[in-house]
N, CA, C and O atoms as a GROMACS GRO file, in nm:
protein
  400
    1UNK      N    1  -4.698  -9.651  -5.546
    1UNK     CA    2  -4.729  -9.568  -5.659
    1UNK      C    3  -4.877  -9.534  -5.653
    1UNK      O    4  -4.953  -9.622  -5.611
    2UNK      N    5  -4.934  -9.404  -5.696
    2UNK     CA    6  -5.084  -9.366  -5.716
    2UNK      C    7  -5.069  -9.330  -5.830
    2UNK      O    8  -4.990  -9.245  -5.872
    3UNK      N    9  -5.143  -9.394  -5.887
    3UNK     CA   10  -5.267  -9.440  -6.027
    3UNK      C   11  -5.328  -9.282  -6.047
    3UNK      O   12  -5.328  -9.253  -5.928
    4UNK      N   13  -5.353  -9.221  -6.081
    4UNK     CA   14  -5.481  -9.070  -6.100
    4UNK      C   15  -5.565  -9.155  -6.246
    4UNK      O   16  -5.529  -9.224  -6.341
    5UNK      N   17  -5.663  -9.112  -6.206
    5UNK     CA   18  -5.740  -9.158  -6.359
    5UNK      C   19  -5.821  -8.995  -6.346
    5UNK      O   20  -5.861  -8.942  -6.242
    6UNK      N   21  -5.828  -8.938  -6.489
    6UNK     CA   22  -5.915  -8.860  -6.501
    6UNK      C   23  -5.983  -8.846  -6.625
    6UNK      O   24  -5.929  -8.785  -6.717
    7UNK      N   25  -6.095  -8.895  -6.637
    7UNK     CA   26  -6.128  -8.925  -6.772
    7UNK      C   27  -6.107  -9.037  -6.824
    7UNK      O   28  -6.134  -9.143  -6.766
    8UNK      N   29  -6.043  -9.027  -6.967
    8UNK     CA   30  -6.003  -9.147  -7.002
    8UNK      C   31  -5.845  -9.169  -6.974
    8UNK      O   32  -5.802  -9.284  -6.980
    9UNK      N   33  -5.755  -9.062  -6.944
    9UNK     CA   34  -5.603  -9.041  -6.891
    9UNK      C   35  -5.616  -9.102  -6.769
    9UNK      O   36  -5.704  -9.098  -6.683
   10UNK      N   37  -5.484  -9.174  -6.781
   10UNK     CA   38  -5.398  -9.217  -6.618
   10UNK      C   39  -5.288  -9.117  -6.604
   10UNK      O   40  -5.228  -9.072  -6.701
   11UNK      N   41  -5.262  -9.081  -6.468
   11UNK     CA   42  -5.149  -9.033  -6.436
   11UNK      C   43  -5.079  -9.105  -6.324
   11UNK      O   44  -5.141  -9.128  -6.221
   12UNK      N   45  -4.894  -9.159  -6.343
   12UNK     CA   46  -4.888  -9.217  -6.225
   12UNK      C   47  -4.792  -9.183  -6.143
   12UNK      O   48  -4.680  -9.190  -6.195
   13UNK      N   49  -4.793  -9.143  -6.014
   13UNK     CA   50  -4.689  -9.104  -5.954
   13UNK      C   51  -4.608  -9.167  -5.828
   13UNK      O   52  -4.648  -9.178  -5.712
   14UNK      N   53  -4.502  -9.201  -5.874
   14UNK     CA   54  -4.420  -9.237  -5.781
   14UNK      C   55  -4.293  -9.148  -5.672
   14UNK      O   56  -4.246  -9.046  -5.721
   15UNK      N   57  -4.255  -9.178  -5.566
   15UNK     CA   58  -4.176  -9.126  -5.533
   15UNK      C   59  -4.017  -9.188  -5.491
   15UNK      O   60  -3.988  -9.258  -5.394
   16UNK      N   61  -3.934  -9.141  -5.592
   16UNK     CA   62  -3.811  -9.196  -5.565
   16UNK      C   63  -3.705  -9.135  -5.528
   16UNK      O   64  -3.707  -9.017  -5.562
   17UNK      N   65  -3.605  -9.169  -5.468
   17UNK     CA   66  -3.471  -9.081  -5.477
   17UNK      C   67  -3.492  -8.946  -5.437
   17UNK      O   68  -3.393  -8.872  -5.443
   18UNK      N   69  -3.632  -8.885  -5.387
   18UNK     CA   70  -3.601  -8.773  -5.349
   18UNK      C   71  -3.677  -8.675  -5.465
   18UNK      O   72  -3.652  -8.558  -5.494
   19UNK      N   73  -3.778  -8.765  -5.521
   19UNK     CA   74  -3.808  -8.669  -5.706
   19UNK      C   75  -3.930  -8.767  -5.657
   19UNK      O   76  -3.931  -8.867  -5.584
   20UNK      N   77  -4.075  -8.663  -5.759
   20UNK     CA   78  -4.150  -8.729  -5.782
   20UNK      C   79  -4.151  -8.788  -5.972
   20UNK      O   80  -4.146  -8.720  -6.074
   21UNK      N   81  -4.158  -8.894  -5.960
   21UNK     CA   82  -4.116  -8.933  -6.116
   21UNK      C   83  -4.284  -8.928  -6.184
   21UNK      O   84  -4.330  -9.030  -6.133
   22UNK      N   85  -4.335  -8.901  -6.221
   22UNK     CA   86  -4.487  -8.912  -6.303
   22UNK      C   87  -4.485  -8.954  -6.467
   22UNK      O   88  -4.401  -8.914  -6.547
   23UNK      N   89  -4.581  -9.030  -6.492
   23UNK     CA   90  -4.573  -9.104  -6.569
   23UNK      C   91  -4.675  -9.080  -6.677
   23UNK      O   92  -4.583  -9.049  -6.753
   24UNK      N   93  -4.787  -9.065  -6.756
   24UNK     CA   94  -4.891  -9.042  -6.827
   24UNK      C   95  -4.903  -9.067  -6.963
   24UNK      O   96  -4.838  -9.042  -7.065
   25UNK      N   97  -5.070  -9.159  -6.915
   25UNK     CA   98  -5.095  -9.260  -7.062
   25UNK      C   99  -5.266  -9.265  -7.083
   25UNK      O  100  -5.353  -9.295  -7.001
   26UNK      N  101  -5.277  -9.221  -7.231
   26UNK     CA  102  -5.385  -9.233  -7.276
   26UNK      C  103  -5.405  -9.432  -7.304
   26UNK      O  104  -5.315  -9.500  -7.353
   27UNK      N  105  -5.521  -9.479  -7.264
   27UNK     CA  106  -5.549  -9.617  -7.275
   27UNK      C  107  -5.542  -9.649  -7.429
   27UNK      O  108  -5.600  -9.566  -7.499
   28UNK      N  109  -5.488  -9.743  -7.489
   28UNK     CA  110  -5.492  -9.753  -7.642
   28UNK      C  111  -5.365  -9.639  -7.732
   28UNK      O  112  -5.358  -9.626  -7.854
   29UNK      N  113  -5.311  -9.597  -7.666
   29UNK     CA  114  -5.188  -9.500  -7.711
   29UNK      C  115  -5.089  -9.546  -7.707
   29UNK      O  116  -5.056  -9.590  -7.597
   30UNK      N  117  -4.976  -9.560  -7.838
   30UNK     CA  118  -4.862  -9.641  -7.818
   30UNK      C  119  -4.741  -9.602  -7.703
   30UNK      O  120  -4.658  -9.681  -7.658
   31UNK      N  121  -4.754  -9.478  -7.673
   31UNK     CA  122  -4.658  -9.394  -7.582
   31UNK      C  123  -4.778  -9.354  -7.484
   31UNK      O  124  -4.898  -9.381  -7.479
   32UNK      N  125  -4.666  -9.257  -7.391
   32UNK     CA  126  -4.667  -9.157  -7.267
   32UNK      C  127  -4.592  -9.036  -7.273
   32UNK      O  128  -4.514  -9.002  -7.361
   33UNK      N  129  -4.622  -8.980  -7.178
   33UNK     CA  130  -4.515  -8.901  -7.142
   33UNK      C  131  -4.458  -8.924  -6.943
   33UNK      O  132  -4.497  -8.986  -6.844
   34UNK      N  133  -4.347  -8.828  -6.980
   34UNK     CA  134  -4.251  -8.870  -6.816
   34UNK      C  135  -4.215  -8.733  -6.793
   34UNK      O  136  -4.174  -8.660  -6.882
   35UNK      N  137  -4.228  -8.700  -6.678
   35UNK     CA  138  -4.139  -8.608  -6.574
   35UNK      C  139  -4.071  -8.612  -6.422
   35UNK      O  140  -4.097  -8.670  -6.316
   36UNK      N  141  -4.016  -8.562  -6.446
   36UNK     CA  142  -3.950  -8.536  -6.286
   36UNK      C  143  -3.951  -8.397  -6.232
   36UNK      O  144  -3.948  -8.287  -6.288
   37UNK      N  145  -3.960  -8.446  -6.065
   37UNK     CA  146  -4.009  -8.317  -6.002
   37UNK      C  147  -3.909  -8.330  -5.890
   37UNK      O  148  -3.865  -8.444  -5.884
   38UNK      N  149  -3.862  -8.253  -5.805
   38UNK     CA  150  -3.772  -8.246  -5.658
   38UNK      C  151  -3.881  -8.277  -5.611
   38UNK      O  152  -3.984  -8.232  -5.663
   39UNK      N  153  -3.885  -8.348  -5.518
   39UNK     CA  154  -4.014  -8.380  -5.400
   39UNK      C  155  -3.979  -8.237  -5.263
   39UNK      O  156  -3.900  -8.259  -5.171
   40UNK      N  157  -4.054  -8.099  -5.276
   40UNK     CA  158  -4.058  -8.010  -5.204
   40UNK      C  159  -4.194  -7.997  -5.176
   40UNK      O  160  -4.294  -8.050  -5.226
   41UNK      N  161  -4.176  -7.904  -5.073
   41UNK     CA  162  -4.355  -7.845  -5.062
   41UNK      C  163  -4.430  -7.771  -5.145
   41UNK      O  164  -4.533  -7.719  -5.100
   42UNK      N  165  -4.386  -7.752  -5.304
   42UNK     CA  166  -4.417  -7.676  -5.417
   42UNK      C  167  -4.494  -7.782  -5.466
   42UNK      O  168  -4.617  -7.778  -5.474
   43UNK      N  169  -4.390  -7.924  -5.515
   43UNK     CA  170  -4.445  -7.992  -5.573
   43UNK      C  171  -4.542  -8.093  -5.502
   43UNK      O  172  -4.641  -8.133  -5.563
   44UNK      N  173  -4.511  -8.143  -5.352
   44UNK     CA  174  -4.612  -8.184  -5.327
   44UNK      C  175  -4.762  -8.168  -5.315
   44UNK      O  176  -4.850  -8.253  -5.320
   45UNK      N  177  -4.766  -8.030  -5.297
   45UNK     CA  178  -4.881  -7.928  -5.259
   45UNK      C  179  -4.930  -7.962  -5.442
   45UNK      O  180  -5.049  -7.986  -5.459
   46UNK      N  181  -4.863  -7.963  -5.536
   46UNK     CA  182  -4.982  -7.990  -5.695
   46UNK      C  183  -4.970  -8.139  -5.685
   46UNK      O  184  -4.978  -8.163  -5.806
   47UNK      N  185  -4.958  -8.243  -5.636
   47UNK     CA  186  -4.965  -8.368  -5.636
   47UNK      C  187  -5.063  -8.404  -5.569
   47UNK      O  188  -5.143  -8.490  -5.605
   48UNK      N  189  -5.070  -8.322  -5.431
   48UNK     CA  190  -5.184  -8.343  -5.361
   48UNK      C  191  -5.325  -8.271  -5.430
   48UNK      O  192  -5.435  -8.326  -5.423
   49UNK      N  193  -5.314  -8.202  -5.465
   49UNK     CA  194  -5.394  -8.083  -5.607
   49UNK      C  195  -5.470  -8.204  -5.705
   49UNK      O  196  -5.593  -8.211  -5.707
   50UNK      N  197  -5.397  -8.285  -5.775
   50UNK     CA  198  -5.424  -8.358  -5.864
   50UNK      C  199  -5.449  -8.482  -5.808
   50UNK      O  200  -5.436  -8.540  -5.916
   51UNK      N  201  -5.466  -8.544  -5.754
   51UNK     CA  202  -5.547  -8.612  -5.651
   51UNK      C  203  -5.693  -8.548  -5.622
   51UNK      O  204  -5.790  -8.604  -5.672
   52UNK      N  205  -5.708  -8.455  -5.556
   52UNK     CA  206  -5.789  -8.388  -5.554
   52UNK      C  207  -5.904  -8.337  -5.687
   52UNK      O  208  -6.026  -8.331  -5.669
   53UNK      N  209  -5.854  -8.313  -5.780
   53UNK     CA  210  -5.906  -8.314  -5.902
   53UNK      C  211  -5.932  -8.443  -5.999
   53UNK      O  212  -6.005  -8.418  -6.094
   54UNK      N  213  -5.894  -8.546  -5.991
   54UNK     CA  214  -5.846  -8.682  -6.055
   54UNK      C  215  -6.007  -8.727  -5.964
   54UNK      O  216  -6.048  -8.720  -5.848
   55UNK      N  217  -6.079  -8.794  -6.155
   55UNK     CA  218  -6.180  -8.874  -6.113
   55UNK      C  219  -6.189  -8.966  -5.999
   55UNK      O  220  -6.279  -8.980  -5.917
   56UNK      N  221  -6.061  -9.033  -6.014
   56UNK     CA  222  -6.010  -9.197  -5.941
   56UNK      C  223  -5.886  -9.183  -5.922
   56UNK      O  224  -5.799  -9.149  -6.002
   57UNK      N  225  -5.874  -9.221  -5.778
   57UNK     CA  226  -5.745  -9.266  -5.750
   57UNK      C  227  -5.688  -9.370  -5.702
   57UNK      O  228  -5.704  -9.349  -5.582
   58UNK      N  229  -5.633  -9.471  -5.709
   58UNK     CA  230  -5.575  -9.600  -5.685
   58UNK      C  231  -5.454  -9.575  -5.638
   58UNK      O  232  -5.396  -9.468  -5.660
   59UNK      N  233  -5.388  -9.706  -5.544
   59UNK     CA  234  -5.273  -9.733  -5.504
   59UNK      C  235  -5.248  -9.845  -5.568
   59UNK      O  236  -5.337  -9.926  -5.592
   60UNK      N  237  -5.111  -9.862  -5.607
   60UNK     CA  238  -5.041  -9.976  -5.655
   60UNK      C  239  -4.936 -10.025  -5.602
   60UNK      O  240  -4.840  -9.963  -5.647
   61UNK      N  241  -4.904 -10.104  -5.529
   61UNK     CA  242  -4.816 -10.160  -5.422
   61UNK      C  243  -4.724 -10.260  -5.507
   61UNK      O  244  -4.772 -10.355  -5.569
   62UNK      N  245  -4.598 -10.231  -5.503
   62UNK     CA  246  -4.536 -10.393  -5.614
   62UNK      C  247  -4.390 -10.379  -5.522
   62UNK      O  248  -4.356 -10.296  -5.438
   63UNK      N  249  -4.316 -10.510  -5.582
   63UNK     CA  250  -4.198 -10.484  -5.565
   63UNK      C  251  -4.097 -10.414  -5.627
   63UNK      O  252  -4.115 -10.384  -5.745
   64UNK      N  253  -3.968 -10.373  -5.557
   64UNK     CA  254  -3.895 -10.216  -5.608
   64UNK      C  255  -3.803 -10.368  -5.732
   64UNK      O  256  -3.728 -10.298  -5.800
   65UNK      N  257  -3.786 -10.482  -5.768
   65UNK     CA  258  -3.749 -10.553  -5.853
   65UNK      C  259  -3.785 -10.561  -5.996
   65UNK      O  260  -3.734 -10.598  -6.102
   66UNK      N  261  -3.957 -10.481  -5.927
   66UNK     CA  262  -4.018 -10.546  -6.085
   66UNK      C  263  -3.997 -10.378  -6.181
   66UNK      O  264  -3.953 -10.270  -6.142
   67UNK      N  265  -4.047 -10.418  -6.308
   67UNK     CA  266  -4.026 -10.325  -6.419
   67UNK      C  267  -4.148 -10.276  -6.421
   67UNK      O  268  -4.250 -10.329  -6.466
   68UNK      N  269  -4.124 -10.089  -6.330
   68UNK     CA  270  -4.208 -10.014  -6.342
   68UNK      C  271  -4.306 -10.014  -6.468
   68UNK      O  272  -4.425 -10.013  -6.436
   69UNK      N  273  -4.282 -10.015  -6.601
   69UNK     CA  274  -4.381  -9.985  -6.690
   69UNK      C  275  -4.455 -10.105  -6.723
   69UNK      O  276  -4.555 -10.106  -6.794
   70UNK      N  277  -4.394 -10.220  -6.661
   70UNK     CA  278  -4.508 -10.376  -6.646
   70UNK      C  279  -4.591 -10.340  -6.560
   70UNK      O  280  -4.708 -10.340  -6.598
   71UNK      N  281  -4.566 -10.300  -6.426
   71UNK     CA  282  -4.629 -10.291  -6.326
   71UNK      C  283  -4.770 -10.167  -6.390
   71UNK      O  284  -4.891 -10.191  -6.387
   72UNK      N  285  -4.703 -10.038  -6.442
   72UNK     CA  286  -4.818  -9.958  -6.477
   72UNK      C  287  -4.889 -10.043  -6.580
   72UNK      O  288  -4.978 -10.094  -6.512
   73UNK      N  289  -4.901 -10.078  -6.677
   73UNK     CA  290  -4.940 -10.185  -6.793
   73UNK      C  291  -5.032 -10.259  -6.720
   73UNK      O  292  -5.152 -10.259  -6.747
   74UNK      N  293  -4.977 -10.330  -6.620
   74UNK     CA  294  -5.067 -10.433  -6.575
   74UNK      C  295  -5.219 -10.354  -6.474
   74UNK      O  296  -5.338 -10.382  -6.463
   75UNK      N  297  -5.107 -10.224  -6.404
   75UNK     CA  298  -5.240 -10.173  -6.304
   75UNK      C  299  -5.371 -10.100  -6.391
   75UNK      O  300  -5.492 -10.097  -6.366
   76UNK      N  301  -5.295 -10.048  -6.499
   76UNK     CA  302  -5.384 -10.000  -6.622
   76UNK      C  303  -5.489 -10.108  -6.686
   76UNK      O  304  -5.598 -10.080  -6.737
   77UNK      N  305  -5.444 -10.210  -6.673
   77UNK     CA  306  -5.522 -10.307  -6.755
   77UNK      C  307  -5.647 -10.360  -6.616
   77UNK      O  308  -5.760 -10.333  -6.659
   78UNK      N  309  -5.653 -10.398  -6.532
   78UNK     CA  310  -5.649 -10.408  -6.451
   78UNK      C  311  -5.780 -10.316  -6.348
   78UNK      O  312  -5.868 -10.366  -6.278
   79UNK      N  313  -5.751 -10.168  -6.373
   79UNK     CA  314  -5.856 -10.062  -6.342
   79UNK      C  315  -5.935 -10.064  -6.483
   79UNK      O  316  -6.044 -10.107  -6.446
   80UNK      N  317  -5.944 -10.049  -6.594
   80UNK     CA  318  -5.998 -10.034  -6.669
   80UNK      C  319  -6.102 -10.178  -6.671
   80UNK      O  320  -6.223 -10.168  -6.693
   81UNK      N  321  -6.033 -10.312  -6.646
   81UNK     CA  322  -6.118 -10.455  -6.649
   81UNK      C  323  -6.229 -10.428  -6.547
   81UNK      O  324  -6.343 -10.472  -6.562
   82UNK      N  325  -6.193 -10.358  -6.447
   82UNK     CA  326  -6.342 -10.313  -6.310
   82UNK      C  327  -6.391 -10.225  -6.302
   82UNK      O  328  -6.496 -10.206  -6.242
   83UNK      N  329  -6.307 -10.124  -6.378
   83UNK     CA  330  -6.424  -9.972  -6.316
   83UNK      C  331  -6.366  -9.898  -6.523
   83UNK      O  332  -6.268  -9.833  -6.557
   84UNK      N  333  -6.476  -9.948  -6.600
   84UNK     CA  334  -6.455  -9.938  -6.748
   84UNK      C  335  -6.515  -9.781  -6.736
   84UNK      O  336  -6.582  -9.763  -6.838
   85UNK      N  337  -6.516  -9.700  -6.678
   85UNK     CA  338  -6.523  -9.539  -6.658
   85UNK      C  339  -6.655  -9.510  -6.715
   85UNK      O  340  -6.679  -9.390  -6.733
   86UNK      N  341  -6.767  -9.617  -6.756
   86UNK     CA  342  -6.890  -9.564  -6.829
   86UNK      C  343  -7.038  -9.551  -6.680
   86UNK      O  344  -7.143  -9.488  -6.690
   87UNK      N  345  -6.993  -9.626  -6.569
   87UNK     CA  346  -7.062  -9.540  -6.424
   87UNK      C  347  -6.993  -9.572  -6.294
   87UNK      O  348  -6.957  -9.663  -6.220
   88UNK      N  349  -6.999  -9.424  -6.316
   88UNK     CA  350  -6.942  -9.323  -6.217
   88UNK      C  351  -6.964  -9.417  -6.066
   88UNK      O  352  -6.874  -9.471  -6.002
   89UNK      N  353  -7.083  -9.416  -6.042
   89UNK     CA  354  -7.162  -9.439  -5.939
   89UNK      C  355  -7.133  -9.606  -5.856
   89UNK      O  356  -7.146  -9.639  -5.738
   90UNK      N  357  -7.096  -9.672  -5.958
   90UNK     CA  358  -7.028  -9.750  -5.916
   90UNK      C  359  -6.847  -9.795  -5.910
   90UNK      O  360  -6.774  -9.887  -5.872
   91UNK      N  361  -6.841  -9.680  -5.966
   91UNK     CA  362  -6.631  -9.692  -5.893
   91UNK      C  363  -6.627  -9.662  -5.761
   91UNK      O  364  -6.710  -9.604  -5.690
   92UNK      N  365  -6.504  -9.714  -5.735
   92UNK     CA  366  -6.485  -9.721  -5.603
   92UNK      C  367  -6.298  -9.731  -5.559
   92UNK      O  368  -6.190  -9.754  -5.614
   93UNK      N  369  -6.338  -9.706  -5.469
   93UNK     CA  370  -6.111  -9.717  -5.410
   93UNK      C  371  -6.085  -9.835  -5.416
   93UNK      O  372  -6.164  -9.913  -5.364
   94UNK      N  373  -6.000  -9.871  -5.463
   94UNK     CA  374  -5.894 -10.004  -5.461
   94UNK      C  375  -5.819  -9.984  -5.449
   94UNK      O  376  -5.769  -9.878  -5.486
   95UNK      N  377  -5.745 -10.098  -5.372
   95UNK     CA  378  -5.563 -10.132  -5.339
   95UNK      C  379  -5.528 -10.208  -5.420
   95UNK      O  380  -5.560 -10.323  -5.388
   96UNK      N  381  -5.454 -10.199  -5.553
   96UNK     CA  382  -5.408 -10.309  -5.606
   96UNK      C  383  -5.222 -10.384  -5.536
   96UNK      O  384  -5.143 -10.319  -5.467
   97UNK      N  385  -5.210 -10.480  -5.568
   97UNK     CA  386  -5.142 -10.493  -5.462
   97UNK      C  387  -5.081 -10.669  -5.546
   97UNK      O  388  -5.145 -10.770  -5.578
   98UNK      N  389  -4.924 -10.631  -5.556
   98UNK     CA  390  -4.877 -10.721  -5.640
   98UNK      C  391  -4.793 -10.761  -5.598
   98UNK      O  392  -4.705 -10.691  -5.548
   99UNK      N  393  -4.785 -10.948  -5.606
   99UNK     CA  394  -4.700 -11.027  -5.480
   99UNK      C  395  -4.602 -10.985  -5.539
   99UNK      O  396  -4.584 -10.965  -5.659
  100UNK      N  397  -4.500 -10.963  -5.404
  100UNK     CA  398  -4.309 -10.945  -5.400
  100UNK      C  399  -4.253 -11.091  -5.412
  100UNK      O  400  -4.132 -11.110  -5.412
   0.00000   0.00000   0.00000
């Protein structure tokens, strides 16, 4: 899964089944929102787009067992505990990466 942070928004996208599933959460917001996309060269081409535009981007590695919205919860909690978005200059790429 990739993490997008832009601002104070996460965006997260996974690819399953053939769909990109995306996920999006303001930090401190009781909800999100969700979509699905066909994984084509339409949609990959704005995935790769938003990456490209997205302050920060992270990978999140877990097992396909655990409960996707723990896993985002935790990677959310997690980027925000190291890179608290107030300098720039010191964020940096991370692999987060959660034992199977």
């Amino acid at each position: 899964m990739v993490a997008a942070r832009s601002r104070g928004d996460f965006l997260y996208i996974l690819e399953r089944d053939g769909e990109f599933h995306m996920f999006s959460h303001t930090p401190g917001a009781p909800g999100g929102g969700q979509k699905r996309f066909p994984k084509d060269e339409k949609h990959t081409a704005v995935i790769r787009r938003i990456a490209d535009l997205s302050d920060s981007v992270y990978l999140v590695e877990f097992g396909g067992e655990l409960d996707i919205y723990g896993v985002m919860y935790s990677a959310e909690e997690g980027i925000l505990s190291m890179f608290p978005g107030d300098d720039r200059d010191g964020d940096a790429v991370v692999d987060f990466e959660l034992p199977t």
